[in-house]
C-alpha positions as CSV (number, residue, x, y, z in Angstrom):
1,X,45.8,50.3,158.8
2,X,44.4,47.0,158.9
3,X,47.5,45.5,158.6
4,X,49.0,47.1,161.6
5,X,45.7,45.6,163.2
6,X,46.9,42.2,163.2
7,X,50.2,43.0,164.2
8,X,48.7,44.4,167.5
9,X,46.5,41.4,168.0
10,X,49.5,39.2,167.7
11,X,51.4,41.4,170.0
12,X,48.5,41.5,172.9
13,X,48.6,37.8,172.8
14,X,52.0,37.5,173.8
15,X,52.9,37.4,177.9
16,X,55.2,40.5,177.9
17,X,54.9,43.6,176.4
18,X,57.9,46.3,176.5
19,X,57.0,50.1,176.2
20,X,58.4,53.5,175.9
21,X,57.5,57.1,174.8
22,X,59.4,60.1,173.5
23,X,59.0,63.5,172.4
24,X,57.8,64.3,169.0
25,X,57.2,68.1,167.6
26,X,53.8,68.4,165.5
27,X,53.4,71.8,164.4
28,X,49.6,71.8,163.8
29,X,47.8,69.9,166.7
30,X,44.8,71.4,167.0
31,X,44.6,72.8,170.6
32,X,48.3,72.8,171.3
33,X,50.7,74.9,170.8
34,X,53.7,74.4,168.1
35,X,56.2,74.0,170.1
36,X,55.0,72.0,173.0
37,X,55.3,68.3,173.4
38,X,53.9,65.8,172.1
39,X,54.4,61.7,172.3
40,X,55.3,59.1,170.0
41,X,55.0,55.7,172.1
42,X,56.0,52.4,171.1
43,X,55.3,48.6,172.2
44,X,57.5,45.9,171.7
45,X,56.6,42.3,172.8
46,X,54.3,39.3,170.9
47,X,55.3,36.0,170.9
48,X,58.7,34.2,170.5
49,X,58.0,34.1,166.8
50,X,56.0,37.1,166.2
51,X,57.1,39.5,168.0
52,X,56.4,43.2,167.2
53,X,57.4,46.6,167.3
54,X,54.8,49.2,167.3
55,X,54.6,52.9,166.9
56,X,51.5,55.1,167.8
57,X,51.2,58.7,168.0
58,X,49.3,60.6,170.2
59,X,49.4,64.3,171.7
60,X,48.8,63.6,175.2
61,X,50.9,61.6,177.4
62,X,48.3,60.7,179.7
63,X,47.5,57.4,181.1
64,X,44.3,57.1,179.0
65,X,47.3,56.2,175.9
66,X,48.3,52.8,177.2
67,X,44.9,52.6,178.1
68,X,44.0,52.6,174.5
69,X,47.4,51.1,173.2
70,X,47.0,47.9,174.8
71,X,43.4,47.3,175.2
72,X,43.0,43.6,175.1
73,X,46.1,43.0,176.2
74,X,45.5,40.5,179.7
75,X,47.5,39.4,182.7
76,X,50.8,39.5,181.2
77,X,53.9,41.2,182.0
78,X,54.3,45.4,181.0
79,X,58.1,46.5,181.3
80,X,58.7,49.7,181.4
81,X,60.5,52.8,183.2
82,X,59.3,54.4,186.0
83,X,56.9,56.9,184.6
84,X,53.8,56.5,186.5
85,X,51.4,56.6,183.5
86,X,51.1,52.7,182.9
87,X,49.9,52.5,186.4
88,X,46.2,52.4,185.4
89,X,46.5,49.9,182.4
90,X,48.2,48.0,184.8
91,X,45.1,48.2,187.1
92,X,42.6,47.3,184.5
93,X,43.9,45.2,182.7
94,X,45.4,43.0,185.4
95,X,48.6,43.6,184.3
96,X,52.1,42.7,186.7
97,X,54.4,46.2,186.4
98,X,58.1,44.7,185.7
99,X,60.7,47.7,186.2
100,X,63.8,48.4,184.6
101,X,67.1,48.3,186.1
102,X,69.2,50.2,183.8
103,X,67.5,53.2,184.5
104,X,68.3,52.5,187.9
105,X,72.1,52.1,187.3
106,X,71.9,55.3,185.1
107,X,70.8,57.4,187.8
108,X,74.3,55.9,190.1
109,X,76.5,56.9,187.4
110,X,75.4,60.0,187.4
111,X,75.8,60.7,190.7
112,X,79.5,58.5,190.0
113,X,80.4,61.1,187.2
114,X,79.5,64.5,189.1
115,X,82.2,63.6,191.5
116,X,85.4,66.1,191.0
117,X,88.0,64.3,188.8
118,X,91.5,64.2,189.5
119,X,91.0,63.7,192.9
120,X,91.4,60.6,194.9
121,X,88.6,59.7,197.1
122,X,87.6,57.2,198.6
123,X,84.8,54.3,197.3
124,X,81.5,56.4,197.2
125,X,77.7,55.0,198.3
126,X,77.7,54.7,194.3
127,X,80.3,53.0,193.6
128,X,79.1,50.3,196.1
129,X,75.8,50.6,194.5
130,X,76.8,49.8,191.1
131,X,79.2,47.4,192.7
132,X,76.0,45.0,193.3
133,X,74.1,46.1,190.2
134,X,77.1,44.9,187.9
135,X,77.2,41.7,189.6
136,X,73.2,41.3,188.5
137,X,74.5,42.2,184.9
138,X,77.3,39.9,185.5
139,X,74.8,36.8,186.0
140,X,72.7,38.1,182.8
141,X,75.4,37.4,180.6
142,X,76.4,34.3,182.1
143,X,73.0,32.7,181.4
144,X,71.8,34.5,178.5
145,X,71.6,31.2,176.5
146,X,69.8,28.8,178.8
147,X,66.2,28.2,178.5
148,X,63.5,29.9,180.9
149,X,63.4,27.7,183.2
150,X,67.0,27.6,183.2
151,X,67.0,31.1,183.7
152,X,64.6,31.1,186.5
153,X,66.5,28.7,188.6
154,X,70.2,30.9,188.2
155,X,68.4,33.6,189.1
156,X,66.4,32.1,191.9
157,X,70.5,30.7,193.2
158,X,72.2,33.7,192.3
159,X,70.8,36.8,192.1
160,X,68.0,37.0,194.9
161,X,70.1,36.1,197.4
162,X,72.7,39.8,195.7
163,X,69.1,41.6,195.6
164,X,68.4,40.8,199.6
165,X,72.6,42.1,199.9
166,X,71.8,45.4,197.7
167,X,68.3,45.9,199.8
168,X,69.9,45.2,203.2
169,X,72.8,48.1,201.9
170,X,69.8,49.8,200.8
171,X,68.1,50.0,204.0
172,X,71.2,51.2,206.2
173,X,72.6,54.1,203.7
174,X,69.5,55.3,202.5
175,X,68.7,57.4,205.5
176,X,72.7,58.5,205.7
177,X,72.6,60.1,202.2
178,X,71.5,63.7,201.1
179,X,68.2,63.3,200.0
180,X,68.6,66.0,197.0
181,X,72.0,65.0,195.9
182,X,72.3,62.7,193.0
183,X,73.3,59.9,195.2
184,X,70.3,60.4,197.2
185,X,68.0,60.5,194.4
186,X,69.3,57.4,192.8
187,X,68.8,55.6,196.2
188,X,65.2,56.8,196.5
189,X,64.6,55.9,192.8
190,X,65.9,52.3,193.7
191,X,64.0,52.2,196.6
192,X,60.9,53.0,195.0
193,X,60.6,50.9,192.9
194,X,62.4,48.0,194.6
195,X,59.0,45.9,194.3
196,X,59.1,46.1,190.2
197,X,62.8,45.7,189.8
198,X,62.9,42.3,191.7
199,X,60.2,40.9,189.3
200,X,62.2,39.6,186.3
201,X,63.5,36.9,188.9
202,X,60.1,35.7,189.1
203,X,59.9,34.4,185.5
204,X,62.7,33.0,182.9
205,X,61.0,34.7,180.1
206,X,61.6,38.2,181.5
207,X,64.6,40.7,180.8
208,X,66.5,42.7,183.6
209,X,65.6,45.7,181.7
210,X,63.7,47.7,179.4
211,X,66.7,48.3,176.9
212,X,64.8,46.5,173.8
213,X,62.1,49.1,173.8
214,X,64.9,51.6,174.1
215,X,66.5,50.4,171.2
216,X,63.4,49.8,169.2
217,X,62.5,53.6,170.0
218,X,66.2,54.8,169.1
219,X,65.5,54.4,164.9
220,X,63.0,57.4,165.1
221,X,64.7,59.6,167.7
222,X,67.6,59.2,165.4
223,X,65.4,60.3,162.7
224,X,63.7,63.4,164.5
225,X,67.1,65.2,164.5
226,X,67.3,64.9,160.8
227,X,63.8,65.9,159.8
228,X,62.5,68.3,163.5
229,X,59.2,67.9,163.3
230,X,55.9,66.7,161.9
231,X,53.6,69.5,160.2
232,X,50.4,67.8,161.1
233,X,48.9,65.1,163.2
234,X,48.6,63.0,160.0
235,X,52.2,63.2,159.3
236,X,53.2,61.9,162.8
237,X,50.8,59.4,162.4
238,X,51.9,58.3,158.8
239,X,55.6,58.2,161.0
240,X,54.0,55.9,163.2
241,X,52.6,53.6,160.1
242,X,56.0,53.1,158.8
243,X,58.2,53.0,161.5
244,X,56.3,50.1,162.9
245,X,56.4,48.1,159.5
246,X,59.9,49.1,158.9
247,X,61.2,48.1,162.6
248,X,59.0,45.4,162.7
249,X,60.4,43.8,159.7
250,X,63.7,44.0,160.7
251,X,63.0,42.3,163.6
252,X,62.4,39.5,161.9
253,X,65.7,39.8,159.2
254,X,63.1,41.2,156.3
255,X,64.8,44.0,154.0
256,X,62.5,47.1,154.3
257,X,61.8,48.3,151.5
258,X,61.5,44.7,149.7
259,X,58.8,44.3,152.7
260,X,57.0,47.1,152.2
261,X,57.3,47.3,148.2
262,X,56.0,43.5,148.6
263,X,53.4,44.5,151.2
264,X,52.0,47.5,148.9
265,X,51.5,45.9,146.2
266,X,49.4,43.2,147.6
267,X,47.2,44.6,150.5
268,X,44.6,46.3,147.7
269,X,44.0,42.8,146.5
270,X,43.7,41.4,149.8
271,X,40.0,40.3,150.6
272,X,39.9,37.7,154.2
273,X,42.0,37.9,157.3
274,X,44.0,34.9,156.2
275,X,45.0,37.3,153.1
276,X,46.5,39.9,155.9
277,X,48.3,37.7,157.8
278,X,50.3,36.4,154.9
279,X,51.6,39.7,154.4
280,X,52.7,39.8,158.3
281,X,56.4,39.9,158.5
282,X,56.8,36.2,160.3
283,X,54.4,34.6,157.1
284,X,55.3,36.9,154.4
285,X,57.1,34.8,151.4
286,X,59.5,37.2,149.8
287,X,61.6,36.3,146.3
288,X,65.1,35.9,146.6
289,X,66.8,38.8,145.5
290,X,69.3,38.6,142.7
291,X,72.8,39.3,143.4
């Protein structure tokens, strides 16, 4: 959809770009089977003023997709969890991997919750953990107003010197902790991908975490336990269509269905690129509705 088109290109010309992937059914892929998995991934990013969220299906989930998904996207910043098939985007497109930290503190609180309840014990390896990983949250909210560079100077005073703390912690319980236990995976996780998680202190304009694209994703997982499935691959794709105008124009305050109702009726009659980007959600001039 040629609309969609020039949402992309405004989204590739931003400096960060969120993403995220989850599980869709499609009962008709030709060469799978019904009930295996396959992907709906989704982009969020742009800039400031156009920013985007973007939906694209695709059977595979190999790192060819965000290959395709963000060709043309160039040294900026790609946020995402740890799942090592943005690696080679990354790569070619000279992209800086930024990592997300609440899936790091996820993986401690599951390690916190498995303890026995009822039971006093004494403070855990995770406990301390998330101890220091609050305190980065802590310093989040306390400058979530300020400008970038603002942002970059708080976190340059406050929370590098609490990342060298967790890393030096890091370093001397690490090799003290069960490697399979949930504490021991969390601590390898962290460890990992220390490199990535330390980057959003590098730049104001970055987030500690990859929650936006998590919420931006949540609409259609929402949705999948309503409706199951997807009969073919032009139904999941179809999904992707309107998910991405829908979210997208929320993003930017926009009633849906008034978007897309608006954005229906005019796109046959639109003839040159400037006729396109009109009907883009940050230039689209929408009539007051009547109370």
């Amino acid at each position: 959809m040629i609309i969609l088109m020039r949402i992309r290109k405004h989204q590739h010309s931003g400096s960060l770009i969120m993403a995220d992937e989850t599980r869709i059914q499609v009962l008709k892929e030709p060469n799978y089977s019904p009930t295996s998995d396959k992907w709906m991934w989704v982009t969020l990013g742009g800039p400031p003023d156009k920013q985007s969220v973007l939906f694209d299906y695709d059977p595979s989930r190999a790192q060819s997709v965000p290959v395709r998904l963000l060709d043309g996207f160039n040294d900026g910043y790609l946020q995402t969890d740890a799942y090592a098939g943005y690696n080679d985007v990354c790569r070619k497109n000279n992209l800086t991997q930024l990592g997300c930290w609440d899936h790091a503190r996820r993986k401690f609180i599951e390690a916190q919750k498995a303890l026995p309840r009822g039971k006093k014990i004494k403070t855990t390896k995770a406990d301390m953990a998330l101890s220091f990983i609050n305190k980065l949250y802590k310093i989040e909210r306390e400058i979530k107003d300020l400008t970038a560079n603002q942002k970059l100077t708080a976190r340059q005073e406050k929370s590098v010197p609490m990342l060298n703390k967790l890393k030096k912690w890091l370093e001397i319980n690490k090799p003290r902790t069960v490697k399979d236990s949930l504490t021991g995976v969390a601590m390898t996780y962290l460890h990992n991908q220390w490199k990535k998680l330390n980057v959003y202190c590098t730049d104001g304009r970055l987030r500690i975490s990859n929650i936006l694209a998590e919420n931006a994703i949540r609409p259609f997982a929402m949705g999948r336990r309503a409706w199951l499935f997807a009969d073919t691959p032009a139904g999941a794709n179809a999904s992707a269509v309107h998910y991405s105008l829908i979210e997208t124009a929320k993003l930017h305050g926009l009633e849906p269905y008034q978007y897309l109702n608006a954005v229906f009726k005019a796109l046959p009659y639109a003839q040159t690129v400037d006729d396109i980007e009109k009907l883009l959600p940050w230039n689209i001039d929408l009539p007051v509705e009547q109370s």
